[in-house]
N, C-alpha and C positions, 0 to 999 in steps of 0.2 A: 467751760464749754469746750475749751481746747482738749482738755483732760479727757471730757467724757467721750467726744470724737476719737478721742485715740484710741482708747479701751475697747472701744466699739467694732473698730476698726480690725483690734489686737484677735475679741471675740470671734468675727467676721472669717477672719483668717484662718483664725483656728479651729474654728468648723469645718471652712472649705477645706482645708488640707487634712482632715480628719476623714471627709466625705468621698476625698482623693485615693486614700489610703486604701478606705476601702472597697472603694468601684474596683481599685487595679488588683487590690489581693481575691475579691473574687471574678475575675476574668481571670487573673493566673491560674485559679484553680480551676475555672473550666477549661480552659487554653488550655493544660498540663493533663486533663481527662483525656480529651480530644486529641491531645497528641500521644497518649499513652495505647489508648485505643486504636490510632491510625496504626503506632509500629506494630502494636500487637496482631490486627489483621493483615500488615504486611509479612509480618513473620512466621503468621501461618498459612500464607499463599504461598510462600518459598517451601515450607515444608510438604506443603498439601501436592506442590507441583514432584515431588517426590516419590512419597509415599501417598496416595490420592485415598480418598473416604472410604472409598469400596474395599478396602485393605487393611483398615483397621477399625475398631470401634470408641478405643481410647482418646483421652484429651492431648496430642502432641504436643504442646506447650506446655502443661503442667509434669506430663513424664517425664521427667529426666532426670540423669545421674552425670557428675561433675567428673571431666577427664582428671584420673589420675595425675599427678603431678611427673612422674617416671616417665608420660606418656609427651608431656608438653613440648619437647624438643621435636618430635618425631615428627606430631604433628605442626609443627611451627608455630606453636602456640605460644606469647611471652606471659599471661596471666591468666591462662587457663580458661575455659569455657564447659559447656553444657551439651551432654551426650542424648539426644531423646530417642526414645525407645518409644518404637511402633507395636502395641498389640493386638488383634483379634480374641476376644472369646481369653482373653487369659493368657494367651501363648505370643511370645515376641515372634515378630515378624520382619522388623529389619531396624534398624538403629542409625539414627542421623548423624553425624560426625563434622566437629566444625574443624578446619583446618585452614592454613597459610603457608604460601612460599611466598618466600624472599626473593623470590629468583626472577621475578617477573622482569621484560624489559624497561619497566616507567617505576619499578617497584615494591612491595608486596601484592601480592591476587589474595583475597580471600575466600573462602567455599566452602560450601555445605555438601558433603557425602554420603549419598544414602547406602548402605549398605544390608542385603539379604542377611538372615542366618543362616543363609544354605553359603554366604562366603560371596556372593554373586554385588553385582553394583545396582542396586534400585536405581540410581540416577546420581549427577552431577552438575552443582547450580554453580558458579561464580557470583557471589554477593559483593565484592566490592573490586574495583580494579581500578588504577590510572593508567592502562597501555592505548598505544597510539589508536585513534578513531581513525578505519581501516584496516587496518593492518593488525595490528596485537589484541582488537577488541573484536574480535571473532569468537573467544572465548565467551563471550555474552551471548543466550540465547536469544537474547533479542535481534543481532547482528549476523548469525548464522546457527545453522544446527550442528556444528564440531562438537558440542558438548555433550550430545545424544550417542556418537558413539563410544563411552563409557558404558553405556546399558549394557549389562548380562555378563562383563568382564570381570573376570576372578584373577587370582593369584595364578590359578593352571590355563588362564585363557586372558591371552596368551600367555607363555609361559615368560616367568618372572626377565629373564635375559632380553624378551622381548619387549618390553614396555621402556620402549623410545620411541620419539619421530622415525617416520622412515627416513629420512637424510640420515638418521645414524642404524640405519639397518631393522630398525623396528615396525611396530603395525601400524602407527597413529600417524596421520597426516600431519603435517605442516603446512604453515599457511604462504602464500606466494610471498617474497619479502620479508618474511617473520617465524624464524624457528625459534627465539629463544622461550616467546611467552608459552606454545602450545609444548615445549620439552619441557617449560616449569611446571606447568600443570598436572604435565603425565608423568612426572616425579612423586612430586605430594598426591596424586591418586594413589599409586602405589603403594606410599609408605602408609595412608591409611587402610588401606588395606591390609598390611604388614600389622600396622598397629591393633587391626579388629583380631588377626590371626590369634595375636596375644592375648586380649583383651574377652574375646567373645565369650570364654566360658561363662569371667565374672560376670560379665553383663548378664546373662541368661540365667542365672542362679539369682542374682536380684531380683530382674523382672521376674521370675515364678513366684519371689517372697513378697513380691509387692502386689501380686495378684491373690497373693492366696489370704492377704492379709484384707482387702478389700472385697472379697468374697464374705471374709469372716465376719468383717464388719458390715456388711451388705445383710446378711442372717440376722442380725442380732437386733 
């Protein structure tokens, strides 16, 4: 009687924990949907606040080409990241650029750079930062618009020598209390910039083969 108690028992258990097993593996897997789905709309509301719908027709999330590896210092990249290319109708239109400086005052900044193929700045997002609330987190569009005036600035606007805070004679503000985080920023703007200077041919010669290739398969 003991015996058969046990076994029953031993049964019992090993169902439940079988049943266990797999309540949790499929809520992982919807959990693991649900959150794959949230970053991915989050990632294209960072891009979209960039480059906006009316300006391209393509999928910004599936376009992309990998920063060169020659490139990754430049822009503060230690394991390299994903370059997306904005096109209309076939023709690139501006190219997203992920970059980091080290320089922050709590850090690294991390950022997303939109950049024209006319050389001009679509925009600049700050995606991740630890700088002081107040003070250093100004660079968050959330906490003020400093980051808007990046719009329209090229490598000749202003011209390269000028791209400092004005405390150090330059065009861009600084914030009351806090030069180093908005001098890090307008640093690695620059140098992505610098970087598209180099880079922009290849980019453009891709996006027409990746256009022209999906045309061909679009025919067939």
């Amino acid at each position: 009687m003991v015996l058969k108690s046990v076994r029953f028992n031993s049964i019992a258990l090993a169902i439940f924990a079988l049943v266990t097993a797999l309540i949790l593996a499929v809520t992982n897997d919807l959990t693991y949907e649900r959150i794959a789905q949230s970053e991915r709309e989050a990632a294209e509301r960072a891009l979209l606040e960039i480059i906006p719908l009316e300006r391209h027709d393509n999928d910004l999330l599936m376009d992309v080409q990998p920063v060169p590896e020659q490139y990754w210092a430049m822009l503060g990249l230690k394991k390299g990241g994903n370059i997306h290319i904005a096109r209309d109708k076939g023709q690139p239109v501006a190219a997203i650029i992920p970059a980091v400086t080290p320089d922050g005052y709590s850090g690294s900044i991390a950022m997303i750079i939109g950049i024209n193929f006319d050389g001009t700045i679509a925009g600049v997002r700050v995606v991740e930062h630890r700088e002081t609330p107040g003070l250093g987190d100004k660079i968050d569009l959330k906490k003020s618009n400093w980051i808007l005036d990046f719009n329209g600035k090229s490598l000749e606007n202003p011209q390269r020598e000028n791209w400092k805070v004005k405390k150090e004679g330059g065009e861009f503000d600084q914030f009351t209390g806090a030069t180093i985080t908005p001098r890090a920023v307008v640093s690695q703007v620059l140098k992505s910039l610098q970087y598209f200077e180099h880079d922009q041919e290849r980019l453009q010669k891709i996006s027409a083969a990746n256009a022209a290739l999906e045309m061909e398969q679009a025919a067939q």
